[in-house]
N, C-alpha and C positions, 0 to 999 in steps of 0.2 A: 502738554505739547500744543502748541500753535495752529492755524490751520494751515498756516503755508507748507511747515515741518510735516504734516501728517498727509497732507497732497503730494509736495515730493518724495517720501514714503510710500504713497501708494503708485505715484508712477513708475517710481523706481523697482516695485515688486511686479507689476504688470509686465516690464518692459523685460525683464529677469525670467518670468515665467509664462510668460503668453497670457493666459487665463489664470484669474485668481477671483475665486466668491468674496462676497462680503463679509460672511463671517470669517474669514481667515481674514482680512484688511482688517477688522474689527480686533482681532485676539492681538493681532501685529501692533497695533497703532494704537492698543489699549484704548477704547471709546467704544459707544454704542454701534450697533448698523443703521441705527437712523442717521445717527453723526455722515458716518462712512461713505452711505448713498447720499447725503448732500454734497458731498466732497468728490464723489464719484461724477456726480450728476455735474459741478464745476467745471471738473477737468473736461468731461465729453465736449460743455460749450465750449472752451479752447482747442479743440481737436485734436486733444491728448489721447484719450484713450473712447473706446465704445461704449454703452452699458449693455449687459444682456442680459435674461433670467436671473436673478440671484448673484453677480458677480459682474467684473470687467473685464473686456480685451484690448488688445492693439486697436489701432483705427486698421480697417480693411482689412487684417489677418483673419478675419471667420463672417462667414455668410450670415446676414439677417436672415430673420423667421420672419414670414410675411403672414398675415392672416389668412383665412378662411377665404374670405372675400376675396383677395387676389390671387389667393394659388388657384381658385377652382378657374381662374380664366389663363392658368398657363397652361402653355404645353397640353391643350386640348384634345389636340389629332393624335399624338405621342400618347397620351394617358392611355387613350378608347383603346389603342392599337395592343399597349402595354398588357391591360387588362382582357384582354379578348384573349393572349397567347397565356395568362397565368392562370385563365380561368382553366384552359385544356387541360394543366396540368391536377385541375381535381377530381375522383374520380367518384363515383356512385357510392354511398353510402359512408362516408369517407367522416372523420372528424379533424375540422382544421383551427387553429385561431389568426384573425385578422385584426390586424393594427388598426391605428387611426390615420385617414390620410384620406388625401382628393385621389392621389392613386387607387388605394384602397377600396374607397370609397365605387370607384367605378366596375373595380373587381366583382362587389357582393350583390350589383346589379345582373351580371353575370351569373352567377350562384345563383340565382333563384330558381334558373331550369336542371338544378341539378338535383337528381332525386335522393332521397336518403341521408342528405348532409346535415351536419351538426356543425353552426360556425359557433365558435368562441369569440367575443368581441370587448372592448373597451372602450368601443366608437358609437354613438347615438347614432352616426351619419351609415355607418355600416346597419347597423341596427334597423332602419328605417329602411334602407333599402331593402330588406329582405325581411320586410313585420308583413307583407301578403302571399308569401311563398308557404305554398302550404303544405309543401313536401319536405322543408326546410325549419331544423330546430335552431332555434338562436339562445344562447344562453349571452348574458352580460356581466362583466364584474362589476362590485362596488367597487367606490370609491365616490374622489369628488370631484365634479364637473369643472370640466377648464372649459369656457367659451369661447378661448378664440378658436380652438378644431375639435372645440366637441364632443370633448375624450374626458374620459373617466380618470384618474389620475390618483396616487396619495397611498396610502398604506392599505385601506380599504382593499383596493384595485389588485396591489399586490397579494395579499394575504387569501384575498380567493381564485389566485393561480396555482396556490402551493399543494401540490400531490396532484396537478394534472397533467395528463399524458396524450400528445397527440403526434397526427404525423405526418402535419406541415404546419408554420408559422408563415406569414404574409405577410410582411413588412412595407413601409417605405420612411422616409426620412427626408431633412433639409439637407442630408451632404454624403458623398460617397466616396473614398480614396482607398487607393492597395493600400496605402500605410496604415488607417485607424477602421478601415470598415464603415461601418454606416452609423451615423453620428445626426444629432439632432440640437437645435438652440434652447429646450426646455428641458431642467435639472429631472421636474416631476415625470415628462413624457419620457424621457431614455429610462428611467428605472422601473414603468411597468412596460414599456419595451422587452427591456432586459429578465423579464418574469416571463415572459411569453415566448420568447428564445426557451429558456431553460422548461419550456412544456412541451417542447416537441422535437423532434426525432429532426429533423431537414428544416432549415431554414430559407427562404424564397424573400430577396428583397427586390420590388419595384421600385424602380430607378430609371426617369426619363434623362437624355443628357445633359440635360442645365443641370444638374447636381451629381455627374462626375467630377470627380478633380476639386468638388465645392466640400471645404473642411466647416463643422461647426463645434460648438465648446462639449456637446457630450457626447462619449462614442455609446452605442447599443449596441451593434454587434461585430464585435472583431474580425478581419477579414476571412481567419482561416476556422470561423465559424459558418460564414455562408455558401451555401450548398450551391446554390444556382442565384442568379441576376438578371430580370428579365427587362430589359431596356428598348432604347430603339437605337438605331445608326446615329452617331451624330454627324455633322456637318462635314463637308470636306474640309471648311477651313477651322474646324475646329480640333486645331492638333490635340487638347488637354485633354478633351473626354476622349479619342481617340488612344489617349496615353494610358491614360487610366484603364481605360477599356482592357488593351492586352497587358498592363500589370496585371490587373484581376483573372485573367488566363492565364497566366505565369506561376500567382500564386494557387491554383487548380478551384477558382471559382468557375461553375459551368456558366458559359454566358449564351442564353436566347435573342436574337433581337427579331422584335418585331417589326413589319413592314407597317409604313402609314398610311399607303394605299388601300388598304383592307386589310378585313381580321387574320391575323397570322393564326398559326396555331405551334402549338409545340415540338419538335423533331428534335432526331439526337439521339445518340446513343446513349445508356439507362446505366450508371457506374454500380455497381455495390456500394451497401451501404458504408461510410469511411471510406474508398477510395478514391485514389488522385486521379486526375484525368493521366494517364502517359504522354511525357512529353516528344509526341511526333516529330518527323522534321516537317519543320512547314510545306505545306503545297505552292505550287507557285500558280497561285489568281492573281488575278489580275485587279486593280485595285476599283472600289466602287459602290454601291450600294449590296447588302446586304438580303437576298430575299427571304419573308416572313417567316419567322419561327426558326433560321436556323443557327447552329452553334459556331461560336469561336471557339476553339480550342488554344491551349499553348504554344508558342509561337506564329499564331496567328491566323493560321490555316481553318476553313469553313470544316467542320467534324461531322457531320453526316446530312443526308437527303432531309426535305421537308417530307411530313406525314401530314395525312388529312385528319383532324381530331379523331372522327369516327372509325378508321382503320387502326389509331391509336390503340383506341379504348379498346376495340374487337381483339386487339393483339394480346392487350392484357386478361382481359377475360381469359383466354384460353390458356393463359398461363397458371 
């Protein structure tokens, strides 16, 4: 086959099915995947298709993965705020595992004044943040280091999450939608994602709003896997994460949002474990910003009072 045959070939399968890896362009088109990605890497310069991790897309149909470098200077005020309302949600002596992320990453700076915890991690950058917490146990998986975010990655990674049990996961990701859940641009990072889902009990992803409504090539966790979604407001004139936002109420994700004026903290009423939220009739608010910590529920309406962390925890205890 030709190489002109084997690039319209591959446009014509990208364009057919959104995302397609290399090694299926390679079994299709009969030839190597070095062939493939030279062919891949052509087309991109004509603004045929994307390259991404291991495969190609449409041009503009899925979010680029930005490095390390530039994600830690987005969404700044948004992140601290994010982090300060997920950190309430842990409690004293508690065992959780934390993804890799700048979100994340802000979270287990948090953690560190929490006594008796035991984080599970796959992230150097979590890791560090909490190697002088001395009331704080950190274990790490193997695996093998990706440099661009720092994360342990690979079979490694996988294989020493299998038989653990805990009873939160702390997620965040490159992209959030009701339709696919939370999804990321690395083949290796969504699969030990997906290992750390299946080790805990409730799942918790951070999600500032630049990455509502933002789809990338691999899902991690399906939507009517996530328990709660701690974000912030987005913009007024940002109808899409606003959309996304009460799909994700609709389909009974709890959603938090944090204030960026200061530390929110967590409020809401406490579901059983597997329960839907009940779909209320909406209240009628008045439309506007959002204050710290507290929930949307289904069809829209604000579902309960803000609490102060510390009256929180007091609550729980006595339970």
């Amino acid at each position: 086959m030709f190489a002109a045959e084997r690039r319209q070939l591959i446009l014509e399968m990208v364009r057919a099915n959104g995302a397609v890896s290399l090694r299926e362009l390679a079994r299709v088109v009969q030839t190597s995947e070095v062939t493939v990605r030279r062919d891949v890497r052509a087309l991109e310069a004509e603004g045929l298709l994307d390259r991404r991790h291991g495969g190609a897309v449409l041009p503009g149909g899925f979010t680029r993965e930005s490095g390390f470098p530039q994600k830690s200077h987005l969404a700044t005020a948004e992140k601290t705020a994010i982090a300060d309302v997920a950190a309430s949600l842990v409690e004293e002596g508690e065992a959780i595992v934390v993804g890799a992320g700048t979100t994340t990453q802000e979270l287990a700076r948090r953690l560190a004044r929490v006594p008796g915890l035991t984080v599970v991690t796959n992230s150097l950058l979590v890791a560090q943040a909490l190697a002088h917490a001395n009331r704080v146990e950190v274990v790490m998986t193997g695996g093998t280091l990706r440099g661009s975010n720092y994360a342990l990655v690979g079979s490694g990674a996988e294989q020493s999450l299998q038989g653990l049990r805990v009873s939160r996961a702390f997620l965040s990701g490159s992209g959030l939608t009701a339709e696919r859940g939370l999804s990321t641009s690395n083949m290796l990072s969504a699969s030990v994602d997906r290992a750390l889902v299946q080790a805990a009990a409730e799942v918790v992803v951070l999600a500032d709003h630049t990455k509502l409504g933002s789809d990338t090539m691999f899902q991690t966790v399906p939507t009517d896997v996530i328990t709660r979604l701690v974000t912030d407001e987005p913009p007024a004139h940002d109808e899409r994460a606003a959309t996304e936002l009460q799909a994700l109420a609709d389909q009974g994700v709890q959603i938090a949002v944090a204030g960026t004026g200061g530390a929110g903290s967590a409020g809401g009423d406490q579901l059983p474990p597997g329960a839907r939220p009940r779909r209320d009739v909406p209240l009628p608010v008045q439309r506007g910003r959002m204050a710290a910590g507290q929930f949307r529920g289904p069809g829209g309406g604000l579902a309960a009072e803000t609490l102060e962390r510390t009256a929180r925890v007091a609550d729980l205890r006595r339970r």
